[in-house]
N, C-alpha and C positions, 0 to 999 in steps of 0.2 A: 052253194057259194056263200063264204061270210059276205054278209053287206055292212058298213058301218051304223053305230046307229049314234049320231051328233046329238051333242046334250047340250047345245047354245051355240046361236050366233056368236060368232068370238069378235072378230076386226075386222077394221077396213083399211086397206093404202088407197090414198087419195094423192092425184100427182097435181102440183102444184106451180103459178105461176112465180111464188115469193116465198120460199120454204120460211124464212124472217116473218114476213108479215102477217102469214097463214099462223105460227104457233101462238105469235103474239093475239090474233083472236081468239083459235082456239084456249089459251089459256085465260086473258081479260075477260074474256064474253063468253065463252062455255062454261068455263071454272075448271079444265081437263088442267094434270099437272105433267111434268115429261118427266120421261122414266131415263133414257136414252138418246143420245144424238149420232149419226154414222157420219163422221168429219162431216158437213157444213151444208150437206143435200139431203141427209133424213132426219127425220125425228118421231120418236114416239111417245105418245100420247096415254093417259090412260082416266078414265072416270072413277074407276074402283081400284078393288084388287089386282086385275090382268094387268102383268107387266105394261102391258099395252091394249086398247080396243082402236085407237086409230092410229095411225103413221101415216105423216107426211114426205113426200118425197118430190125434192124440186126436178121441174122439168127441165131439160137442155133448151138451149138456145134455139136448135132447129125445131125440137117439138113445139116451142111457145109460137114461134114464127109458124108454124103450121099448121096449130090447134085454130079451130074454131069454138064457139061459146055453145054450141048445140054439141058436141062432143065428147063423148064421156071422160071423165079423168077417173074412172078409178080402175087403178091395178088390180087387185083381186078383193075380194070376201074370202072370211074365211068359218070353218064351223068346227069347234073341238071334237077331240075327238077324249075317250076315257084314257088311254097310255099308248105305251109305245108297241103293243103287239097288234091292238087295233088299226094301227098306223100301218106296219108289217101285210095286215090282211088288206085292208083297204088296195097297199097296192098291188097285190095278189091280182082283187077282183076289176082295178081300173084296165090292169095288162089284159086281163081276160075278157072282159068286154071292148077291149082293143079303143078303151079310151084314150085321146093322146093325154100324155104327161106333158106340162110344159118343166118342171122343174122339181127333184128330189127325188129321194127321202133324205133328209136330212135334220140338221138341229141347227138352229142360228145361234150367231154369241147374242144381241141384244134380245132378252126375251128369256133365253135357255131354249128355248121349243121347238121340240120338231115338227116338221114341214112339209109337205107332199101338194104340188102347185100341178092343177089342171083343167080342160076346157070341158065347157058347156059346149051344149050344139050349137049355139051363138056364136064360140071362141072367148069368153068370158074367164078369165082365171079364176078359178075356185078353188081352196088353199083348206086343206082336212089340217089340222095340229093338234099337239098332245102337249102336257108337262111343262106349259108356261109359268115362270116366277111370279108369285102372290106378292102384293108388295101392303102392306098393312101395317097396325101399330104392334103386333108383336112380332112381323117380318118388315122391318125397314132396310132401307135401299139408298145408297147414294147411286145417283145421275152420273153416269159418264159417257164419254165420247169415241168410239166404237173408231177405227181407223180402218177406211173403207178399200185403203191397200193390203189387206190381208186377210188370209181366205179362211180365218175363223172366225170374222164376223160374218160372213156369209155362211160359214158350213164348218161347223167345230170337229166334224168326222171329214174335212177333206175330202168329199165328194166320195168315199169309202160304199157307203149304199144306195149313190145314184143309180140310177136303172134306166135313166135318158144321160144324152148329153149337156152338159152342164150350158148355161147362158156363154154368151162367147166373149163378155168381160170378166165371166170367172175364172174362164180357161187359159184365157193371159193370164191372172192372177197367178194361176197353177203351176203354170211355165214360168212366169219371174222367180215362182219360189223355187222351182228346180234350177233354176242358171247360176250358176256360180258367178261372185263377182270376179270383175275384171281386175 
């Protein structure tokens, strides 16, 4: 059986009470600069090179009203992976050892990267990805703002090599794109 083999801790989503007040730290007081924002509830982060190593993502109203301070907030970890066939095997061997998937194969728009989202024995999301954008002095990047109504900032292949079913506010997305206007 291929098994992956991760060449670095990549990123973290950390979910957030003030996605506003959380970046203005992380950028004043960390020194991280943003790469990306997904209309007005994500943003990502980055120290180096990697398109992104952290992303913030604001919480809903019910989650802040139901979070506690002992509570984890973070959405997934994630570990590169070398390309996209490693990505391919990987989820080979998670079907095979009857890992649940929670989300992918896929590639996001913010990032470029693809993506394969799943659980630890915990239920922890853990997030394999390949082929993230460098962003450096001889790859520079303008910042922009990702519209979170449209399912290629979520998945630029349209859910094409999911192998679960997709999160159920992607699967609206999917269906508004299929409906014709009235």
């Amino acid at each position: 059986m291929d098994r992956p083999r991760p060449t670095k801790l990549g990123h973290l989503v950390l979910k957030v009470r003030d996605v506003h007040v959380s970046v203005k730290f992380y950028v004043e007081v960390v020194g991280l600069q943003v790469s990306d924002w997904i209309d007005d509830h994500m943003v990502f982060l980055r120290a180096g090179a990697d398109h992104h190593d952290l992303a913030l993502l604001q919480m809903t109203p019910a989650e802040i009203a139901q979070s506690l301070t002992t509570q984890s907030r973070v959405e997934h970890f994630s570990y590169q992976l070398r390309n996209v066939d490693e990505m391919r095997a990987a989820v080979r061997m998670l079907r095979e050892l009857n890992i649940p998937i929670d989300r992918g194969f896929g590639k996001h728009g913010p990032g470029d990267n693809t993506f394969l989202v799943f659980n630890d024995p915990d239920g922890n999301n853990v997030e394999f990805y390949s082929d993230m954008i460098q962003i450096d002095a001889a790859h520079p990047y303008t910042p922009r703002v990702w519209p979170g109504g449209e399912i290629e900032t979520f998945d630029q292949w349209r859910l094409s090599e999911f192998v679960v079913a997709p999160p159920e506010r992607i699967a609206r997305l999917l269906e508004t794109a299929k409906t014709p206007d009235a």
